[in-house]
ROSE-4610 file (N, C-alpha, C; in Angstrom, 1 decimal, always signed):
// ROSE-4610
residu = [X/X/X/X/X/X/X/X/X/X/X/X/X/X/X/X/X/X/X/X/X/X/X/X/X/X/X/X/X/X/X/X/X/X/X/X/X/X/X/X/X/X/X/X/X/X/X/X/X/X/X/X/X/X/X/X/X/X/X/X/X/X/X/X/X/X/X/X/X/X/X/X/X/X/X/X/X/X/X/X/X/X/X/X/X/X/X/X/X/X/X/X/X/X/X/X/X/X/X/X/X/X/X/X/X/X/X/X/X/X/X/X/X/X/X/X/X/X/X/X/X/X/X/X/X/X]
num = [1/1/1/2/2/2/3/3/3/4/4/4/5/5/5/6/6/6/7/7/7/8/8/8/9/9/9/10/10/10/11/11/11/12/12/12/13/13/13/14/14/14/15/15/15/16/16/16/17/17/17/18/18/18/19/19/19/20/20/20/21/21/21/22/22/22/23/23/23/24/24/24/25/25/25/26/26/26/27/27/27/28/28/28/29/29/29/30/30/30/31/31/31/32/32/32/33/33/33/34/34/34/35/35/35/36/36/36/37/37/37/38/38/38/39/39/39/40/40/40/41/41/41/42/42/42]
x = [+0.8/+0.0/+0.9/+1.9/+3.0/+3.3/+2.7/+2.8/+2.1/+2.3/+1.4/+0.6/-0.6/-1.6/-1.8/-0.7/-0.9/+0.7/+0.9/+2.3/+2.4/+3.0/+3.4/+4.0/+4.1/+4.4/+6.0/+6.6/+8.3/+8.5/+9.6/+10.2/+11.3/+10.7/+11.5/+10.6/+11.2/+10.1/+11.2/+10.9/+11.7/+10.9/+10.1/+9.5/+9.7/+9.4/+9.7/+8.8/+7.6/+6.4/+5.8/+4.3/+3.0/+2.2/+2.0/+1.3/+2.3/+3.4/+4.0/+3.7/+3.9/+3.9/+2.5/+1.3/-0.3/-0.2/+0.2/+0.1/+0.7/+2.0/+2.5/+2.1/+1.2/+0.4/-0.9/-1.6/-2.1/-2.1/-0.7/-0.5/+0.1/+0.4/+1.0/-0.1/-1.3/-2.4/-3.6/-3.3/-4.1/-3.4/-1.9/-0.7/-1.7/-1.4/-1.6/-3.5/-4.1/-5.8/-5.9/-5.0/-5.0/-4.5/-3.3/-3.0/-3.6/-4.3/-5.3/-6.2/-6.6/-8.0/-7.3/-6.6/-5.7/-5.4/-5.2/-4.7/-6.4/-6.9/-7.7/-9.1/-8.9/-10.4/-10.1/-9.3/-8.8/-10.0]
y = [-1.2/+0.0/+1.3/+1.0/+2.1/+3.2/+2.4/+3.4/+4.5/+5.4/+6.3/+5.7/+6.7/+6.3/+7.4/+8.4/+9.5/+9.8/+10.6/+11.2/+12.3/+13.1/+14.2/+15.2/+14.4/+15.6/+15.7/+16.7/+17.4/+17.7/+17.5/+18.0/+19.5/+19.8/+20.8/+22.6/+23.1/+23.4/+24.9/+26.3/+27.2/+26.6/+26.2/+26.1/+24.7/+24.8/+24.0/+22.5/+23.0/+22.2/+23.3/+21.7/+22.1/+23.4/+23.3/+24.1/+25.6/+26.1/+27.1/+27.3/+26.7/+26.6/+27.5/+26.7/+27.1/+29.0/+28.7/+30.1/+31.3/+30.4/+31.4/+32.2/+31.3/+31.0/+32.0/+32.0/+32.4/+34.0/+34.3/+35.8/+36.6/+35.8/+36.0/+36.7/+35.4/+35.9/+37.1/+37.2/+38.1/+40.3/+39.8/+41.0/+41.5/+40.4/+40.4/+41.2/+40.6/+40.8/+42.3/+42.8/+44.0/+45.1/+44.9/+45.4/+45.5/+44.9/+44.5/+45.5/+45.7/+46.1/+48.2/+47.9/+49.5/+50.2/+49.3/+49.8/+50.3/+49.3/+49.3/+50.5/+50.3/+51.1/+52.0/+52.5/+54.6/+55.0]
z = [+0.0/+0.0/+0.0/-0.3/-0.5/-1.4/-2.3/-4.0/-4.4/-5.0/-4.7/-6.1/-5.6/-6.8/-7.9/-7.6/-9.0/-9.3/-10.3/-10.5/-9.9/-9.7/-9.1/-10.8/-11.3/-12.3/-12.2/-12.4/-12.3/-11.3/-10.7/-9.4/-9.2/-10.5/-11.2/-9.9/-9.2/-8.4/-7.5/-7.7/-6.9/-5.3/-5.5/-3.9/-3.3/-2.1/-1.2/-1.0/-0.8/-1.1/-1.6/-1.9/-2.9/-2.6/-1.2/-0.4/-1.0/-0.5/-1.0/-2.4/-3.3/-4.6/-4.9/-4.5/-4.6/-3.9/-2.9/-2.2/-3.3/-3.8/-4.3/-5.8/-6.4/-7.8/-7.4/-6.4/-6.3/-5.5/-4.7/-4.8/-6.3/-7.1/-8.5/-9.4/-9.3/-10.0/-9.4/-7.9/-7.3/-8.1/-8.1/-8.0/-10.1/-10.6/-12.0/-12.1/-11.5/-11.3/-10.6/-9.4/-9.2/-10.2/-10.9/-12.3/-12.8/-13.8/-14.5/-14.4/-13.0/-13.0/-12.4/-12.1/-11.8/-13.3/-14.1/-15.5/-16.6/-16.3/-17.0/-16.5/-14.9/-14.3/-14.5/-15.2/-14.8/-15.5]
């Protein structure tokens, strides 16, 4: 019962863990969504 049951994908990764990774994906796209909407709402 050891094996995992999915791939993980690439280990290719600036981050540490997954959890960081997600966090970090999603202050990325929040930074991008505030832009976005600063550029555009003038």
């Amino acid at each position: 019962m050891s094996e995992q049951k999915f791939a993980r994908g690439t280990s290719l990764s600036i981050f540490v863990s997954d959890r960081r990774e997600d966090i970090g994906a999603l202050v990325f796209a929040l930074v991008i969504a505030l832009g976005v909407v600063l550029i555009i709402g003038r």
